[in-house]
N, CA and C of each residue as an Amber inpcrd file, in Angstrom:
protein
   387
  -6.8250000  38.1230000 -32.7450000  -6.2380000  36.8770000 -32.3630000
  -7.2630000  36.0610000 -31.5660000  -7.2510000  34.8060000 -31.8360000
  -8.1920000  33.7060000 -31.2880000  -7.6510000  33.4730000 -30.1750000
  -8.0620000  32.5930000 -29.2620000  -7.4950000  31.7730000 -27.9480000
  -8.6790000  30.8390000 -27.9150000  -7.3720000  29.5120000 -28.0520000
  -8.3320000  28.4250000 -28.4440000  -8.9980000  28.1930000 -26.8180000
 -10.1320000  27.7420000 -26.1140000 -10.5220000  27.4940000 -25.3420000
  -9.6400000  25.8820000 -24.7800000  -9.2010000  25.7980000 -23.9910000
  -8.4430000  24.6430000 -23.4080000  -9.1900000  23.2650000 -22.9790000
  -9.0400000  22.7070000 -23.6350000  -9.5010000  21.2110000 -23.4610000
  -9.9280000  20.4300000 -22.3280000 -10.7790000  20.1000000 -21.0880000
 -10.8140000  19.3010000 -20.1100000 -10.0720000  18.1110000 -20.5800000
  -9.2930000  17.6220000 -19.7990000  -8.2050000  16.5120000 -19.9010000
  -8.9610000  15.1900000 -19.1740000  -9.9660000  15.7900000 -17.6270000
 -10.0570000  14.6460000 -17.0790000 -11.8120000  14.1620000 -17.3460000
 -12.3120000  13.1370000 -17.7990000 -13.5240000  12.8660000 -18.3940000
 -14.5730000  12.9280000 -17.1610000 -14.0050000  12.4320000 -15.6450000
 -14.6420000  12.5120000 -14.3870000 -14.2540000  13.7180000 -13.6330000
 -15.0940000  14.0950000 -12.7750000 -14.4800000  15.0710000 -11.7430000
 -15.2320000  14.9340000 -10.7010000 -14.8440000  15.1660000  -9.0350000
 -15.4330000  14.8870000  -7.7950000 -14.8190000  16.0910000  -7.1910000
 -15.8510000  16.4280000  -6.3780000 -15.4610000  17.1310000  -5.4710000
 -14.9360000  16.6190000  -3.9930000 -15.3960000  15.4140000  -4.4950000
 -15.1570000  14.3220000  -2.8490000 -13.7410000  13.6500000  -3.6240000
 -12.9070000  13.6190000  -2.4740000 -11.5420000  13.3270000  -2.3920000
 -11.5720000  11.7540000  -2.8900000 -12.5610000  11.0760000  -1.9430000
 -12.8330000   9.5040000  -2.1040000 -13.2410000   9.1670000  -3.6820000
 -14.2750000   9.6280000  -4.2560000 -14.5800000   9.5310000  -5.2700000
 -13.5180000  10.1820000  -6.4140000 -12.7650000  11.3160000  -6.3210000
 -11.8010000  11.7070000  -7.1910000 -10.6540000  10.4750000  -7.3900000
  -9.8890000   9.9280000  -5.9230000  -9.6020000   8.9820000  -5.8700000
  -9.2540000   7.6630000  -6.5920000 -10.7320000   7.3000000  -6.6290000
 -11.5730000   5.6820000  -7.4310000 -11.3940000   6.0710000  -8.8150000
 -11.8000000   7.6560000  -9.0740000 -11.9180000   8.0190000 -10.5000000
 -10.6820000   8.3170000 -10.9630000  -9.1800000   8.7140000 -10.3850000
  -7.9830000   8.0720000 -10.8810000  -7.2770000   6.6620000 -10.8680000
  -7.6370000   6.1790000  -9.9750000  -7.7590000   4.4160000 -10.1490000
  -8.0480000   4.0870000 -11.3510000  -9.5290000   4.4580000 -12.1680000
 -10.3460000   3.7460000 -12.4970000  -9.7840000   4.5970000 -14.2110000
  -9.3820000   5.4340000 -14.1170000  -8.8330000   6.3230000 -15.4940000
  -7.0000000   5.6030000 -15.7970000  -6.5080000   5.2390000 -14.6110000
  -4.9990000   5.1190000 -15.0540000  -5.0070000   3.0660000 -15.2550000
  -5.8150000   2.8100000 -14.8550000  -5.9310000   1.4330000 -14.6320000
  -6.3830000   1.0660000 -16.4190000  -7.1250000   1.7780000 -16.9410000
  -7.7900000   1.8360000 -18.1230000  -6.7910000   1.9270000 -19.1410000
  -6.4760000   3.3010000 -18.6630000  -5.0230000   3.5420000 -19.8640000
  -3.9430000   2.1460000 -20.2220000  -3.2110000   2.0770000 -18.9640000
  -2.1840000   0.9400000 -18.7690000  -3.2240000  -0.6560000 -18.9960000
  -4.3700000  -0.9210000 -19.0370000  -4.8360000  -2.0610000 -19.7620000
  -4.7360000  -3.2990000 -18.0220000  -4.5700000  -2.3300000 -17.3390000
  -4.5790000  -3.2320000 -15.8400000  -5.6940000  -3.7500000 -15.3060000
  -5.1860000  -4.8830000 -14.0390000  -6.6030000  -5.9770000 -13.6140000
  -7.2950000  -5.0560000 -12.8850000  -6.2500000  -4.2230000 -12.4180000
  -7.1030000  -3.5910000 -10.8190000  -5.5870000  -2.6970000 -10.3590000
  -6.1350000  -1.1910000  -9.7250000  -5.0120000  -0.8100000  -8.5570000
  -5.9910000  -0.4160000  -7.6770000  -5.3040000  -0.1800000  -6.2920000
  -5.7110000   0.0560000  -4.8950000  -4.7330000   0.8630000  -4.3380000
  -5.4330000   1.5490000  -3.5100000  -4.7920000   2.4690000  -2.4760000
  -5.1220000   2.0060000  -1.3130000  -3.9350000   1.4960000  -0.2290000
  -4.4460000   1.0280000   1.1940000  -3.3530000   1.8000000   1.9110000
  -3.7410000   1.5530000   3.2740000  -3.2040000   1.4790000   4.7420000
  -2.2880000   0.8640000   4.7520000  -1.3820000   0.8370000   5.8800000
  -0.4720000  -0.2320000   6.5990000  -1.5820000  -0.9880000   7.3540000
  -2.8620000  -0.5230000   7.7670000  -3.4360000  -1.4890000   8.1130000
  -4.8090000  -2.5280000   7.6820000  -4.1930000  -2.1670000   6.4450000
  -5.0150000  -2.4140000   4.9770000  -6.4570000  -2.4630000   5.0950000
  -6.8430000  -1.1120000   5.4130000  -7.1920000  -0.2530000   4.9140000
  -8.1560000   0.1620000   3.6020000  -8.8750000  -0.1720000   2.3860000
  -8.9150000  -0.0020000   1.4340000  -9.1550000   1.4940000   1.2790000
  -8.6820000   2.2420000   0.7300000  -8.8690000   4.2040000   0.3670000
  -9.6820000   4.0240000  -0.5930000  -8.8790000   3.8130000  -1.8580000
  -9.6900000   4.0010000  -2.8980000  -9.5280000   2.0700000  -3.9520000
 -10.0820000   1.9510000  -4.9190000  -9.8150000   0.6410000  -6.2390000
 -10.1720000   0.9650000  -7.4110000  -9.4780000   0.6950000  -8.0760000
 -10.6730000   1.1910000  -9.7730000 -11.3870000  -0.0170000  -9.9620000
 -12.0100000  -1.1910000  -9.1220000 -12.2130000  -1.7270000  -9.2300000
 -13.1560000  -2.1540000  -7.9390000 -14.5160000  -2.6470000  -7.7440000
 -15.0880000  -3.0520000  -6.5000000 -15.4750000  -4.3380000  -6.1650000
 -14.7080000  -5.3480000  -7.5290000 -14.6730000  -6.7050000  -8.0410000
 -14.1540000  -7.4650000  -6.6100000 -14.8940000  -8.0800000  -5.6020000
 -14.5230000  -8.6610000  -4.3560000 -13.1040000  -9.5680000  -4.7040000
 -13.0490000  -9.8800000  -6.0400000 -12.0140000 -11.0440000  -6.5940000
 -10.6850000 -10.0820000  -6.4000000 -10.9740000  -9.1580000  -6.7550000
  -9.6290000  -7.9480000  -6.8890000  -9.4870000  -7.1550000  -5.7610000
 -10.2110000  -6.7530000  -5.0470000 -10.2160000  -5.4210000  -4.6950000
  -9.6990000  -6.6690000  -2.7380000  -9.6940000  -7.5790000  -2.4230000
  -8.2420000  -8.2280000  -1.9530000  -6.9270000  -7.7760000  -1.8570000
  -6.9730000  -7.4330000  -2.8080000  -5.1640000  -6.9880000  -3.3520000
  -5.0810000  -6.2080000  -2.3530000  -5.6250000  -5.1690000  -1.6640000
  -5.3240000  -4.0790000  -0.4340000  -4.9480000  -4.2900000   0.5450000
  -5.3890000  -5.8430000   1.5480000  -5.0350000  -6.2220000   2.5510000
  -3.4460000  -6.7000000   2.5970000  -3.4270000  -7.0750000   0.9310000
  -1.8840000  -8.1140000   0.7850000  -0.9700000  -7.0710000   0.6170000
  -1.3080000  -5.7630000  -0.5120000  -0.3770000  -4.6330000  -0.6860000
  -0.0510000  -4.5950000   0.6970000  -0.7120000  -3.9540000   1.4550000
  -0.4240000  -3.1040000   2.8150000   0.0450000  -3.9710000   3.6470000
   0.4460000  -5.2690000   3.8400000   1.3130000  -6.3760000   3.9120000
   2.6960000  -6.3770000   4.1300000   2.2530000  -6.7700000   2.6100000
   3.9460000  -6.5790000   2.1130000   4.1920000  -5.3750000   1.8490000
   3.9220000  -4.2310000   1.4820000   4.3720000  -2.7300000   1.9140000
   4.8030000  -2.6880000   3.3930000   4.3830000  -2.7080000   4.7010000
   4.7690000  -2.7070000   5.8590000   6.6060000  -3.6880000   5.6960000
   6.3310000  -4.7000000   5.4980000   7.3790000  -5.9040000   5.1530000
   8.5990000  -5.4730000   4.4060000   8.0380000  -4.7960000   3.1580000
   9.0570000  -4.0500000   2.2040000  10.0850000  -3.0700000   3.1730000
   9.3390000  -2.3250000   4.1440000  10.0190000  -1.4870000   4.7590000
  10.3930000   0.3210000   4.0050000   8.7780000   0.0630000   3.3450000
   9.0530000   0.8660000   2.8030000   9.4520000   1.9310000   1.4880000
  10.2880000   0.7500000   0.7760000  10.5620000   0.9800000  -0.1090000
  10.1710000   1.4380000  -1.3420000   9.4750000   2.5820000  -2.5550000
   9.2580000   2.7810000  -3.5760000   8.6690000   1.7200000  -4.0170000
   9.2880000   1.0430000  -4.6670000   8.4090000   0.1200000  -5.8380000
   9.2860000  -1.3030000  -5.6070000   8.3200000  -2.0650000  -5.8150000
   8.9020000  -3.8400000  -5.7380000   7.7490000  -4.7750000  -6.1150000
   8.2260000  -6.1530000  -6.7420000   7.2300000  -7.1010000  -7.2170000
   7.2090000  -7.8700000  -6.0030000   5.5240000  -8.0160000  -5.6520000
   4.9820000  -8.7260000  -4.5320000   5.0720000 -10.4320000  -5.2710000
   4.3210000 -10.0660000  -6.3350000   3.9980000 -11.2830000  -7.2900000
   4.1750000 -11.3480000  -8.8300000   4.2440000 -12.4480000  -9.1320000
   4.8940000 -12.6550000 -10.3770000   4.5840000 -14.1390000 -11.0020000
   3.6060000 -14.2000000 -11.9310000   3.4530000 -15.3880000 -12.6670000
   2.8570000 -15.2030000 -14.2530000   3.2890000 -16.4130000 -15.0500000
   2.7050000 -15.6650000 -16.4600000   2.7360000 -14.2030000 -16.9210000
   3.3510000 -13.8120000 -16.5550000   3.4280000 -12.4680000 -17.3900000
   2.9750000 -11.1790000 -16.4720000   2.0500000 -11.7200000 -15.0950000
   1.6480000 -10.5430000 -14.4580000   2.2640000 -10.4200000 -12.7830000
   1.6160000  -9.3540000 -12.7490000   2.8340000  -8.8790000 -11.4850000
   1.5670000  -7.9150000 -10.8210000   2.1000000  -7.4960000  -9.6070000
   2.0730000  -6.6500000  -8.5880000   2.9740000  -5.9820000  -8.4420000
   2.8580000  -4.6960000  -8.5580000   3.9620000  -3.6750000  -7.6680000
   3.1380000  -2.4980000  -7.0760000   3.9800000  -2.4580000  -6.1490000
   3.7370000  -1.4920000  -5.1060000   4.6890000   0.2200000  -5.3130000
   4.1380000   0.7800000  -4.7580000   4.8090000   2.2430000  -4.6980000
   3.7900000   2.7620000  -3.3000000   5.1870000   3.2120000  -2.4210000
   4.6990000   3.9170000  -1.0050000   4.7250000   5.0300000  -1.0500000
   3.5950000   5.4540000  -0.5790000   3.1580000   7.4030000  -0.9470000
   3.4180000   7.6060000   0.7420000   3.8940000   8.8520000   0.9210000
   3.8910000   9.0870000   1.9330000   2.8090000  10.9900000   2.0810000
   1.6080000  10.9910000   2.8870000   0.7200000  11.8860000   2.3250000
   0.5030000  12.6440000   3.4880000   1.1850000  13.9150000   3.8380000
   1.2820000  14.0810000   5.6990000   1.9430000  13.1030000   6.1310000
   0.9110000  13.2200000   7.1800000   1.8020000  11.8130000   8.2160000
   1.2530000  10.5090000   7.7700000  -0.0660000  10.5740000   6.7680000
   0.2200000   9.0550000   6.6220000   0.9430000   8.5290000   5.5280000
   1.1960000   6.9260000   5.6760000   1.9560000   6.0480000   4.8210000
   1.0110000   5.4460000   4.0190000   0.9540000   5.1210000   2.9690000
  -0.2330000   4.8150000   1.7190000   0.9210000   3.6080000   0.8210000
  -0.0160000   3.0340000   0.6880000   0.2640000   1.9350000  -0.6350000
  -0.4720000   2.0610000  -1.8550000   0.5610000   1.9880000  -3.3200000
  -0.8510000   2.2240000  -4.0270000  -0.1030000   1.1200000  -4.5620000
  -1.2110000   0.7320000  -4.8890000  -0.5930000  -1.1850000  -6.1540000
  -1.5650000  -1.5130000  -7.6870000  -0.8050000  -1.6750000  -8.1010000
  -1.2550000  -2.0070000  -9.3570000  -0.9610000  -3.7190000  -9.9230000
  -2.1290000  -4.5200000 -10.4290000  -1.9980000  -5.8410000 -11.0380000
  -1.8660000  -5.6850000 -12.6300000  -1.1450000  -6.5970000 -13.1830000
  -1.5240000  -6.5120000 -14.4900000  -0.3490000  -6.8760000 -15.1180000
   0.1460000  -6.6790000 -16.4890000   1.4090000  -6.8700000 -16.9850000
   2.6140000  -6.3320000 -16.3780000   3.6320000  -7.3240000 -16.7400000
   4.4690000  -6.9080000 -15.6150000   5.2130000  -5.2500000 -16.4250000
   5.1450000  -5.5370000 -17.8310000   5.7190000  -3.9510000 -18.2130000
   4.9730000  -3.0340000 -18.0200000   3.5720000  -3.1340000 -17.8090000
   2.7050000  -1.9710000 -17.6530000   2.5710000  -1.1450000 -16.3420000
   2.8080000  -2.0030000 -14.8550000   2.7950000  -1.7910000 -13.4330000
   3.8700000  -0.7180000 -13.1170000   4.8070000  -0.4340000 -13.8190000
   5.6480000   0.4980000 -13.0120000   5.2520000   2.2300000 -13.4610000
   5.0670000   1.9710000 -14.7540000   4.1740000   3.4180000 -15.6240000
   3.2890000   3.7540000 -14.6420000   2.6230000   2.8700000 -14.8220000
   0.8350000   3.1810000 -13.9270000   0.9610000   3.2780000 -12.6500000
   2.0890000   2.9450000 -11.7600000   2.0160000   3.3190000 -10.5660000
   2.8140000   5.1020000 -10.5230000   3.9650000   5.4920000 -11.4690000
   4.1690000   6.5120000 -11.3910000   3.1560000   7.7460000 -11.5780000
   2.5190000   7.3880000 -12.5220000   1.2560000   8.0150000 -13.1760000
   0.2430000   8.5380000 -12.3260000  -0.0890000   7.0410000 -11.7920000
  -0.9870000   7.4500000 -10.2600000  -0.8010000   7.9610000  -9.3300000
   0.5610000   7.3940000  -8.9870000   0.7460000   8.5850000  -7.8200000
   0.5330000   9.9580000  -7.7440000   1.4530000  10.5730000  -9.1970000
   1.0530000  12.0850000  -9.2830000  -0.4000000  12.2710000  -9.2710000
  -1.6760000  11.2790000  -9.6550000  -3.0310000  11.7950000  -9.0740000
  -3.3220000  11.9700000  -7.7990000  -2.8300000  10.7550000  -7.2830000
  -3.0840000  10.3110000  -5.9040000  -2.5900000  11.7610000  -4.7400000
  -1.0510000  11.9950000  -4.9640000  -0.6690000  12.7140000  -4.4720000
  -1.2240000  14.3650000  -4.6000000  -1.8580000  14.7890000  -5.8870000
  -2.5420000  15.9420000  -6.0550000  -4.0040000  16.0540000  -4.9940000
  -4.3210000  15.0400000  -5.5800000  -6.0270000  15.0390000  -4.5680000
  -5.6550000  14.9630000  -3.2000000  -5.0520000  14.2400000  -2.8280000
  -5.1740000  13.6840000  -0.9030000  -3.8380000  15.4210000  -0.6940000
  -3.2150000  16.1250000  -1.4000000  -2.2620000  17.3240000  -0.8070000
  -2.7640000  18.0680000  -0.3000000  -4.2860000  18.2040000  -1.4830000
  -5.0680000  19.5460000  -1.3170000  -5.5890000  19.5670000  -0.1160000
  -6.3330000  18.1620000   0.5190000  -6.4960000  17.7910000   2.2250000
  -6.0540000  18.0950000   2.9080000  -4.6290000  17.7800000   2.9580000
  -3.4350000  18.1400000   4.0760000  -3.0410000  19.4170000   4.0160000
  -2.9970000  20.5720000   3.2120000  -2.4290000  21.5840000   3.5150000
  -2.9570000  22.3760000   3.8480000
C-alpha cells in the first residue's frame, strides 16, 4: 500500500509571527480578489496588511476607530459605496482586542474576514499559550 505524501497547502511560511501574519493577509486578500485587509489595535496600531500601499494600509487607524465605537461587535460595515465596503471582525487574542478589516466587494468582505481570522487566530494562539 502507497501513502500519498500530503500536499503543503500554504505557498509561504514564517517562523516570525509578524511575517506569518502579512503572509495570511496577503494569501486571503488574494483569494477573495480584495483592495487590502489589516490587523490593528484599539489604538490603531498597524499588526499586520497584505498590503504596504500608504493609500491602503490607512484603513488601520479608521478600523481600530470604529471597532472601539462599534463596541465591539463581530462584524459591521464601516463603509459603503459603489459596490465596496469595509467590514470589520473583533478578535479577541489573550488579553488583547484586535481588529481585522477587510476592503473590497461588499459580497466578498464577510468570507475573507471569517477565513482570516481562523489564520490570524492560529498564529498569534501559539504566542499566548
Amino acid at each position: 500500500m502507497q501513502v500519498q505524501a500530503r500536499k503543503e497547502r500554504r505557498s509561504q511560511r514564517s517562523p516570525h509571527a509578524s511575517q506569518a501574519l502579512n503572509y495570511q493577509l496577503c494569501h486571503v486578500s488574494r483569494k477573495f480578489d480584495l483592495d487590502a485587509m489589516v490587523l490593528a489595535d484599539a489604538d490603531g496600531r498597524l499588526w499586520a496588511a497584505s498590503t504596504w500601499d500608504p493609500a491602503r494600509s490607512h484603513l488601520a487607524s479608521t478600523v481600530a476607530t470604529m471597532g472601539v465605537l462599534a463596541g465591539g461587535r463581530d462584524r459591521f460595515t464601516i463603509a459603503h459605496d459603489v459596490g465596496r465596503s469595509v467590514g470589520v471582525k473583533t478578535l479577541r487574542v489573550g488579553s488583547a482586542l484586535l481588529y481585522l478589516a477587510a476592503q473590497g466587494a461588499q459580497l466578498r468582505t464577510r468570507p475573507a474576514l471569517d477565513h482570516a481570522a481562523t489564520g490570524v487566530e492560529r498564529i498569534l494562539g501559539s504566542l499566548v499559550q
